[in-house]
N, CA, C and O atoms as a CHARMM CRD file, in Angstrom:
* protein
*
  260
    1    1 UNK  N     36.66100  43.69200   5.09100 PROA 1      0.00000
    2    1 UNK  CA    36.98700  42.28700   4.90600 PROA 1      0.00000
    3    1 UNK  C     35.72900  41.42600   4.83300 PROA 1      0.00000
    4    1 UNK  O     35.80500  40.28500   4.37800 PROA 1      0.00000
    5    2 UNK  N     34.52800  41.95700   5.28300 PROA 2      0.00000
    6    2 UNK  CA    33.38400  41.18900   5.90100 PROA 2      0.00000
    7    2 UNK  C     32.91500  41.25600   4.48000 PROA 2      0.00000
    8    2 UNK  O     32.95200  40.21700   3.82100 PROA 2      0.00000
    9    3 UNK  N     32.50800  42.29100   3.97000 PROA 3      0.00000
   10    3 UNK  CA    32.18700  42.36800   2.38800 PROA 3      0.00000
   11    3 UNK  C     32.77700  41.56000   1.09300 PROA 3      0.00000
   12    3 UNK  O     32.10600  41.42300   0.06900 PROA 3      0.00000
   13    4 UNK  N     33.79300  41.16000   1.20700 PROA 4      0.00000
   14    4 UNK  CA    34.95900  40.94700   0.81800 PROA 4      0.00000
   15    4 UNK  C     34.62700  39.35600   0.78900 PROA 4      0.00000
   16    4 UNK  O     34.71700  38.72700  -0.26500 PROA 4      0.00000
   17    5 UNK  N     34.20700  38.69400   2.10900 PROA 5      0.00000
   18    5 UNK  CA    34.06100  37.21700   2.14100 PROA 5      0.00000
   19    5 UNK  C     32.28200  37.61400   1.84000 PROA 5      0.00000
   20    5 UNK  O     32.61300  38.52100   1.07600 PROA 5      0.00000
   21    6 UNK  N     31.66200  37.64200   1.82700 PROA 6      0.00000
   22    6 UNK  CA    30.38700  37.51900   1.38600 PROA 6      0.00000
   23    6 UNK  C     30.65000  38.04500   0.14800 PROA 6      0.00000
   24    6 UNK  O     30.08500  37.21300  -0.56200 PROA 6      0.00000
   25    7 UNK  N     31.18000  38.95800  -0.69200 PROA 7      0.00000
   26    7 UNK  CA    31.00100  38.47600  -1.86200 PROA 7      0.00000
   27    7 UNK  C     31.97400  37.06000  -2.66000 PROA 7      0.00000
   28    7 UNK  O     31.74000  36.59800  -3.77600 PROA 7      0.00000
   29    8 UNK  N     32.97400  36.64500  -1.78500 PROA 8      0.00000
   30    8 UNK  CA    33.22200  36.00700  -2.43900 PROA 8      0.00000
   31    8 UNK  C     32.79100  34.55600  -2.36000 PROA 8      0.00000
   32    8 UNK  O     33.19600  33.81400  -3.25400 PROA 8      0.00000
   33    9 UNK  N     31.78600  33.90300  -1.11300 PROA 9      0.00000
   34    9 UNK  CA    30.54400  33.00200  -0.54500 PROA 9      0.00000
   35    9 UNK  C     29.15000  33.31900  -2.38000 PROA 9      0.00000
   36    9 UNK  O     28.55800  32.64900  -3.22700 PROA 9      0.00000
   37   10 UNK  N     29.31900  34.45900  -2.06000 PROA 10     0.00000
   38   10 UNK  CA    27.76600  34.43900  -3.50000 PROA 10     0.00000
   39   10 UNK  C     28.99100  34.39700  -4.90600 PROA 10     0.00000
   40   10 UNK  O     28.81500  33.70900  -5.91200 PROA 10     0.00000
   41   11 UNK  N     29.68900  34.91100  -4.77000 PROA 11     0.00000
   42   11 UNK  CA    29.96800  34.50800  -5.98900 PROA 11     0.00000
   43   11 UNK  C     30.39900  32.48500  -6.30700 PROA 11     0.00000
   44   11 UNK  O     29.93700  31.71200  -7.14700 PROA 11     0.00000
   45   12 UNK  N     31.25800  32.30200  -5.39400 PROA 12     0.00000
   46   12 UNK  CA    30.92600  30.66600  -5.24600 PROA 12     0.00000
   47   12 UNK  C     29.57400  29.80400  -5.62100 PROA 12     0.00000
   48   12 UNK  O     29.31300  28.92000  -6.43600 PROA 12     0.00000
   49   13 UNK  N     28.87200  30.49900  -4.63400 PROA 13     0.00000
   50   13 UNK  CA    27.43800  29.65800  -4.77500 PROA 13     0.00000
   51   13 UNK  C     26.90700  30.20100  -6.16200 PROA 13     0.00000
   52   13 UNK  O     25.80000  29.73800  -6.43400 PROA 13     0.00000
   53   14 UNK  N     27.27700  30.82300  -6.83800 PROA 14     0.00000
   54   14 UNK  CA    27.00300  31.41700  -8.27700 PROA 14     0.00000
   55   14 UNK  C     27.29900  30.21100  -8.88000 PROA 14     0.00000
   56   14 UNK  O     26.57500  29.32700  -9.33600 PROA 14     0.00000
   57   15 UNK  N     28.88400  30.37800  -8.77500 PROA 15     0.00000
   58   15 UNK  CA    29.61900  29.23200  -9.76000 PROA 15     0.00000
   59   15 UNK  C     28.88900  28.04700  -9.92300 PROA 15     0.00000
   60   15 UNK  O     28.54000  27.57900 -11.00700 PROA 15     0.00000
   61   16 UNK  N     28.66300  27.56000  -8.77600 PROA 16     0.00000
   62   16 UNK  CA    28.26100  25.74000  -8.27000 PROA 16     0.00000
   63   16 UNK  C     26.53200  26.14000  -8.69300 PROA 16     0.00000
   64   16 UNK  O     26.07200  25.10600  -9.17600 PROA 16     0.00000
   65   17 UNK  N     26.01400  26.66300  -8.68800 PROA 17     0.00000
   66   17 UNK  CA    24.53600  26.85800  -9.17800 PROA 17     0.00000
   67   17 UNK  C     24.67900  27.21900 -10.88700 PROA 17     0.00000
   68   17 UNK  O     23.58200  27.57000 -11.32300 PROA 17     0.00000
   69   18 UNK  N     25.36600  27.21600 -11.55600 PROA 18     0.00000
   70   18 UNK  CA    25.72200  27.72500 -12.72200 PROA 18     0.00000
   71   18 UNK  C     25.90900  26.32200 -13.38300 PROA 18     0.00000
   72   18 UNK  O     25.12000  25.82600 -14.18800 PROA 18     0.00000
   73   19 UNK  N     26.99400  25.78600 -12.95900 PROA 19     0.00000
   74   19 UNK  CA    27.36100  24.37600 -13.44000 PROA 19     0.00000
   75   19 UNK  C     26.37400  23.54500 -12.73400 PROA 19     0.00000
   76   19 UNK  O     27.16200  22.71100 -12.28900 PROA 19     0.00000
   77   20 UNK  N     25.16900  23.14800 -12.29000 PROA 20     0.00000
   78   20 UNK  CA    24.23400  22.45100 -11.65500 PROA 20     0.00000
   79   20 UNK  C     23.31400  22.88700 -12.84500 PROA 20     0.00000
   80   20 UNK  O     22.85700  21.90400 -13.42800 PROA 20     0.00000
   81   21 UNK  N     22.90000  24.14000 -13.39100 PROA 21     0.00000
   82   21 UNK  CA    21.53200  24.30200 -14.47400 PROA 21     0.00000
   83   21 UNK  C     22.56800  24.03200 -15.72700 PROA 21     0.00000
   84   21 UNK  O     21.86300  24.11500 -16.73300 PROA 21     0.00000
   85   22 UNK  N     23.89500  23.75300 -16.10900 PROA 22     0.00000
   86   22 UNK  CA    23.87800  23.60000 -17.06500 PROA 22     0.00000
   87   22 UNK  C     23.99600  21.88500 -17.00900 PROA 22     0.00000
   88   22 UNK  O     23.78700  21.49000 -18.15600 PROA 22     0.00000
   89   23 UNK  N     24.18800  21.01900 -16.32400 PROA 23     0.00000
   90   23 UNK  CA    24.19200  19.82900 -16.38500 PROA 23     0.00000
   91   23 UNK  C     22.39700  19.23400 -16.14800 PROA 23     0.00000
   92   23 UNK  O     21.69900  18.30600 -16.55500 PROA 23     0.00000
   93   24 UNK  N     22.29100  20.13100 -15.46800 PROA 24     0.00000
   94   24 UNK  CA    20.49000  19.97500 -15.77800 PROA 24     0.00000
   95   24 UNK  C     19.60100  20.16000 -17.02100 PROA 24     0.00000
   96   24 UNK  O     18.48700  19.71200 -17.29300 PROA 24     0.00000
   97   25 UNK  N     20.62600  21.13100 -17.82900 PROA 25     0.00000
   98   25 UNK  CA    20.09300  21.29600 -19.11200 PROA 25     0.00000
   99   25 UNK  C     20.51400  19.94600 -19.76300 PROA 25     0.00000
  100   25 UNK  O     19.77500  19.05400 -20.17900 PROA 25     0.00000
  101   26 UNK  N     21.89200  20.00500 -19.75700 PROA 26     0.00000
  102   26 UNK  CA    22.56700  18.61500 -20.55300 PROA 26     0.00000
  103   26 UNK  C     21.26700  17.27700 -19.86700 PROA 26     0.00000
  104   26 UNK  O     20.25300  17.16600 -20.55700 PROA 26     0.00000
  105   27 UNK  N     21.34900  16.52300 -18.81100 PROA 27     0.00000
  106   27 UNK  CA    20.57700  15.40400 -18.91300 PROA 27     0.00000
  107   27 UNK  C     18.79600  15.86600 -19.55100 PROA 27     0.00000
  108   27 UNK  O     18.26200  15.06600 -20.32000 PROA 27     0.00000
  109   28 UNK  N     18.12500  17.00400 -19.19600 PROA 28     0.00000
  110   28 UNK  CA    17.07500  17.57400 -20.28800 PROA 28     0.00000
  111   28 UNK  C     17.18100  17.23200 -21.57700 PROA 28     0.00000
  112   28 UNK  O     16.33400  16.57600 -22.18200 PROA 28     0.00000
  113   29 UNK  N     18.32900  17.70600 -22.09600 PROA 29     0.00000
  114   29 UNK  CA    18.56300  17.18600 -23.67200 PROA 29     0.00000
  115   29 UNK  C     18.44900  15.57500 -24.02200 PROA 29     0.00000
  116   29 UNK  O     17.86600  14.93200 -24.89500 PROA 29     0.00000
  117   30 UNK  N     19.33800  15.23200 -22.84800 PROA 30     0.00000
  118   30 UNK  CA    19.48200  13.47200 -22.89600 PROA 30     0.00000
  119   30 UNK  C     17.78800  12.87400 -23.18100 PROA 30     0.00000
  120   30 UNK  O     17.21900  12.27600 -24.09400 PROA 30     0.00000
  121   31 UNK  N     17.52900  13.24500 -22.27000 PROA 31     0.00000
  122   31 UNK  CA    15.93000  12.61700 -21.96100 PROA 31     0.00000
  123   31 UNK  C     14.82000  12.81600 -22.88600 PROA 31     0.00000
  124   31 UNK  O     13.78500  12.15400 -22.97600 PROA 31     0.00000
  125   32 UNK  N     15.20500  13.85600 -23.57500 PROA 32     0.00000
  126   32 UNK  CA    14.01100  14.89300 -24.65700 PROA 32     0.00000
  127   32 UNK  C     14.53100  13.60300 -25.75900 PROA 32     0.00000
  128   32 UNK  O     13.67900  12.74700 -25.99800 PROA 32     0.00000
  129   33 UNK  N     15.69600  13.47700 -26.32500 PROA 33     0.00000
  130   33 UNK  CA    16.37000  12.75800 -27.40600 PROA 33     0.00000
  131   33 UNK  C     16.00300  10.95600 -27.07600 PROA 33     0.00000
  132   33 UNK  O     15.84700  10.08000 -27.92700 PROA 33     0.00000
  133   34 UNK  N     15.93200  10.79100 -25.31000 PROA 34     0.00000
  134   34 UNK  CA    15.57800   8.69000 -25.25800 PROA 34     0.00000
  135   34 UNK  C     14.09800   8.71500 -25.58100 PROA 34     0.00000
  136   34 UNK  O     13.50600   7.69700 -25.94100 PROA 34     0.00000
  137   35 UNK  N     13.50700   9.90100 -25.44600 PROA 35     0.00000
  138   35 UNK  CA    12.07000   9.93800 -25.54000 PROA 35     0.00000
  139   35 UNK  C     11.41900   9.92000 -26.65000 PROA 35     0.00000
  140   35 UNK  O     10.45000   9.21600 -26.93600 PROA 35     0.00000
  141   36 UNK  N     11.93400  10.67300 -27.26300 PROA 36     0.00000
  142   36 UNK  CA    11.84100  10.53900 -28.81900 PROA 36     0.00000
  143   36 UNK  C     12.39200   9.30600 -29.78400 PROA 36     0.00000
  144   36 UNK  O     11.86600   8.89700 -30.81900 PROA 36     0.00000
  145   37 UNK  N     13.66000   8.81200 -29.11300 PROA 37     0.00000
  146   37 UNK  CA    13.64100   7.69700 -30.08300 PROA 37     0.00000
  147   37 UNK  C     12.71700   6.42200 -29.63900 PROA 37     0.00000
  148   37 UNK  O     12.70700   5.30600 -30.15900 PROA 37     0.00000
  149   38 UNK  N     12.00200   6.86100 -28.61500 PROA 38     0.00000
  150   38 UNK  CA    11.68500   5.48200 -27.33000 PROA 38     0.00000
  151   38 UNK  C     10.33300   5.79400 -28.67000 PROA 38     0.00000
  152   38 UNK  O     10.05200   4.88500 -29.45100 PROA 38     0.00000
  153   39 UNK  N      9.78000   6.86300 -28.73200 PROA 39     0.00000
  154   39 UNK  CA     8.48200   7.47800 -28.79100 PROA 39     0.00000
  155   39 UNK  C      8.32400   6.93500 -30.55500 PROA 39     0.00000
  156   39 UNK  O      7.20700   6.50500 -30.84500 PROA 39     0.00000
  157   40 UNK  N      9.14500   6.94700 -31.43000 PROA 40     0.00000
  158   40 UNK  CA     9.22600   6.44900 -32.42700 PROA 40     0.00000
  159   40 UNK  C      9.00200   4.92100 -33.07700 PROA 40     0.00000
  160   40 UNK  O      8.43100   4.61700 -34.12400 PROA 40     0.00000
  161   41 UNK  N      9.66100   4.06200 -32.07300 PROA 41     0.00000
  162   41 UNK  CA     9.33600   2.57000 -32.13000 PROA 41     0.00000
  163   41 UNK  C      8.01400   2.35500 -31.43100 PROA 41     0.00000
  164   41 UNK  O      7.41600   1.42900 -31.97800 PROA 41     0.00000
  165   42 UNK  N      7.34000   2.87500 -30.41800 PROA 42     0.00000
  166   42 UNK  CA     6.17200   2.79200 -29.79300 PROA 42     0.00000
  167   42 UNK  C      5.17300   2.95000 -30.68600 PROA 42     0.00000
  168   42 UNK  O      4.16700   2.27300 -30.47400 PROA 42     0.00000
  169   43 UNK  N      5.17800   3.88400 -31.92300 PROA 43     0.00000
  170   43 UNK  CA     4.10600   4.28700 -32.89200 PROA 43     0.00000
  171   43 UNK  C      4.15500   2.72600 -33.71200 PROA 43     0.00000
  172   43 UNK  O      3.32500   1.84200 -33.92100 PROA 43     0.00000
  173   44 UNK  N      5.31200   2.89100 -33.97300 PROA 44     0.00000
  174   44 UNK  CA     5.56700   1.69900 -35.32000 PROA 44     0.00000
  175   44 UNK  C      5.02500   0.03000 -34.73400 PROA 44     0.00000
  176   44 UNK  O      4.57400  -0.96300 -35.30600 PROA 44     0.00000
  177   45 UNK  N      5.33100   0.35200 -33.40100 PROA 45     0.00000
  178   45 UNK  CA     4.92000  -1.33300 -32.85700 PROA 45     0.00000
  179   45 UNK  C      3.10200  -1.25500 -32.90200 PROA 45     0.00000
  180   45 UNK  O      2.44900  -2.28900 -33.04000 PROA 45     0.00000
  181   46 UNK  N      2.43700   0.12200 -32.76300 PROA 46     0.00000
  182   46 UNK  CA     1.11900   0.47000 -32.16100 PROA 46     0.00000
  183   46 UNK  C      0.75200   0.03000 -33.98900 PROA 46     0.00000
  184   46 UNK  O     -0.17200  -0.77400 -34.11000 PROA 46     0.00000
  185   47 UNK  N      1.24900   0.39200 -34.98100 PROA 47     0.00000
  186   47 UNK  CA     0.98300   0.57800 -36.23000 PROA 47     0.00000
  187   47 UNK  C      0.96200  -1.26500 -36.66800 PROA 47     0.00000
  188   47 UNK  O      0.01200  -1.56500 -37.39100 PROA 47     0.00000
  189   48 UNK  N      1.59000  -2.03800 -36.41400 PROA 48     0.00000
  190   48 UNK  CA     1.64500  -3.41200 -36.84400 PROA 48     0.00000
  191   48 UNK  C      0.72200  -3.84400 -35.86900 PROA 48     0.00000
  192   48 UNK  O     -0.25700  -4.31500 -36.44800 PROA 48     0.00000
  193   49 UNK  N      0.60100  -3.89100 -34.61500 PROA 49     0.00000
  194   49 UNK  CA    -0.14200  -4.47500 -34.23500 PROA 49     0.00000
  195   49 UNK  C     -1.65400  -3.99300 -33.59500 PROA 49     0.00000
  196   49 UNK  O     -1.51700  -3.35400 -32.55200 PROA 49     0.00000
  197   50 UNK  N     -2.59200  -4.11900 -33.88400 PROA 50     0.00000
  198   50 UNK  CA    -3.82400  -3.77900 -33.86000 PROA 50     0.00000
  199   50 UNK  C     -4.89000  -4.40900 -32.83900 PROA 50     0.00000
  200   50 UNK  O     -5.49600  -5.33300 -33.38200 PROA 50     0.00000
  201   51 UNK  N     -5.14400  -4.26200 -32.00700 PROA 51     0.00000
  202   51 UNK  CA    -5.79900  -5.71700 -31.02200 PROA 51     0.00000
  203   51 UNK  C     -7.20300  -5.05700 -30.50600 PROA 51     0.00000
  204   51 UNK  O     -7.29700  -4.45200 -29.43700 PROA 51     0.00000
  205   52 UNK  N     -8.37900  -5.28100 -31.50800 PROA 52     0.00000
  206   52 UNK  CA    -9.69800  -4.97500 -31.53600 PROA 52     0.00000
  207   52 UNK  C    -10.12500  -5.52700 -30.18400 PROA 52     0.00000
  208   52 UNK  O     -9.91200  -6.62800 -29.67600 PROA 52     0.00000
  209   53 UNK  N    -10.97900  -4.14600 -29.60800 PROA 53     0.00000
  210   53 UNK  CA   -11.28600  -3.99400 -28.26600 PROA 53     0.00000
  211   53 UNK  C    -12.86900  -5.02600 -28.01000 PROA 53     0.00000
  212   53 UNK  O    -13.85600  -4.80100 -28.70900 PROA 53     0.00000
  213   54 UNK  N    -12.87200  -5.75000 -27.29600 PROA 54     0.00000
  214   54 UNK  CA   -13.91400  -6.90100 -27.22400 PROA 54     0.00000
  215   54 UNK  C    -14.53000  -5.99300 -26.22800 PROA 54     0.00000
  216   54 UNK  O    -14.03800  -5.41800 -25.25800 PROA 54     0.00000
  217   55 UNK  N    -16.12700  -6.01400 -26.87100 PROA 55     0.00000
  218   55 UNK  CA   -17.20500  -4.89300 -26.13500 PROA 55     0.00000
  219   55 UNK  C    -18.13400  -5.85100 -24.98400 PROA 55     0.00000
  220   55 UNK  O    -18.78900  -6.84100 -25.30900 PROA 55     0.00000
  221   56 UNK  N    -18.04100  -5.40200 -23.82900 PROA 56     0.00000
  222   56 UNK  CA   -17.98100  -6.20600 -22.73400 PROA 56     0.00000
  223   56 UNK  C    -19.65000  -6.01800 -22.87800 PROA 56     0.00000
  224   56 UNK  O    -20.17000  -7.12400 -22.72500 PROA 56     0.00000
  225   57 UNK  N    -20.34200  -5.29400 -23.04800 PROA 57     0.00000
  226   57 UNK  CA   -22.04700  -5.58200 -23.16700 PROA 57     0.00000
  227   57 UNK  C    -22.44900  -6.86400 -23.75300 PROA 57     0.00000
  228   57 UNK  O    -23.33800  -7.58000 -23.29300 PROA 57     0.00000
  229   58 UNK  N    -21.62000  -7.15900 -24.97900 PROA 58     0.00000
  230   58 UNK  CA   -22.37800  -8.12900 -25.74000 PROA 58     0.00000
  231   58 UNK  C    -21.75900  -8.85200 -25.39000 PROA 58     0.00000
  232   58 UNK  O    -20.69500  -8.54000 -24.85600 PROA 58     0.00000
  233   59 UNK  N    -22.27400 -10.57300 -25.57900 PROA 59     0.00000
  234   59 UNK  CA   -22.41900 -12.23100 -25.68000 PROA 59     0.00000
  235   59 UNK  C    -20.73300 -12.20900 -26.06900 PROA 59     0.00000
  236   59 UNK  O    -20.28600 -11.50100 -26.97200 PROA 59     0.00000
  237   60 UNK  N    -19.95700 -13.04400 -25.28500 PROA 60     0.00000
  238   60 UNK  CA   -18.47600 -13.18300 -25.99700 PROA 60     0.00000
  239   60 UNK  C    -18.68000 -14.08200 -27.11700 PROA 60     0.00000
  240   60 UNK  O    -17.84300 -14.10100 -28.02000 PROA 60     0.00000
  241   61 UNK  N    -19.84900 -14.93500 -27.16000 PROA 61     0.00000
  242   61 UNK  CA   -20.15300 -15.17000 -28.67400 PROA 61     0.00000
  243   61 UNK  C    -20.65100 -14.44700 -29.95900 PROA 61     0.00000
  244   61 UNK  O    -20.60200 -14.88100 -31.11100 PROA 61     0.00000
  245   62 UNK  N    -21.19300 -13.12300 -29.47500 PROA 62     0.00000
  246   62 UNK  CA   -21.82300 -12.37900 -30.25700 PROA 62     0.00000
  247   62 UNK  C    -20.04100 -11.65200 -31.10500 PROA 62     0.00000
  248   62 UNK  O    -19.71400 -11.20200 -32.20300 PROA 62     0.00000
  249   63 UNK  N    -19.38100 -11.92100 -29.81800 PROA 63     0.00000
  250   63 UNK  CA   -17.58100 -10.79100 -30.22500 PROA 63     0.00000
  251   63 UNK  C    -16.90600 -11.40700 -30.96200 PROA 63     0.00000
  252   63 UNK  O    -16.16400 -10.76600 -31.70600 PROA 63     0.00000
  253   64 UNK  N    -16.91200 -13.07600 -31.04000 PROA 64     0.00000
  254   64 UNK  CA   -16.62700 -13.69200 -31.58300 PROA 64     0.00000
  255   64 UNK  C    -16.58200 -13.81600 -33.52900 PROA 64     0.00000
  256   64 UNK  O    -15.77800 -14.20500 -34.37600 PROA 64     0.00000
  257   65 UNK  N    -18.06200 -13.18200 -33.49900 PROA 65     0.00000
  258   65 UNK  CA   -17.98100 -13.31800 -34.64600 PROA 65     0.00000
  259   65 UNK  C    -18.21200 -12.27500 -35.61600 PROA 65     0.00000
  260   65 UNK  O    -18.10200 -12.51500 -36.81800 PROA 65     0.00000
């Protein structure tokens, strides 16, 4: 009987560890897919806007111009 409830304790904790990596896979997918569309508008905003790096050695009048 003792065998009997320990396998049926691991097979449980099978189950519930089974459905835990596949919902871990599922939000993985989620996140791979916000990242990528996140990661797409980030290029395109980096691509329009351009904001030349002011070189802190020289005169902010020298950057000026």
């Amino acid at each position: 009987m003792r065998s009997f409830q320990r396998l049926e304790a691991v097979t449980d904790a099978s189950a519930k560890l089974i459905a835990q990596l596949r919902e871990l896979e599922g939000l993985r997918e989620r996140v791979r897919k916000a990242e990528l569309a996140r990661g797409s508008r980030r290029v395109d905003r980096r691509k329009r806007m351009r904001i030349r790096r002011v070189d802190r050695r020289k005169p902010l009048t020298a950057a000026r111009a």
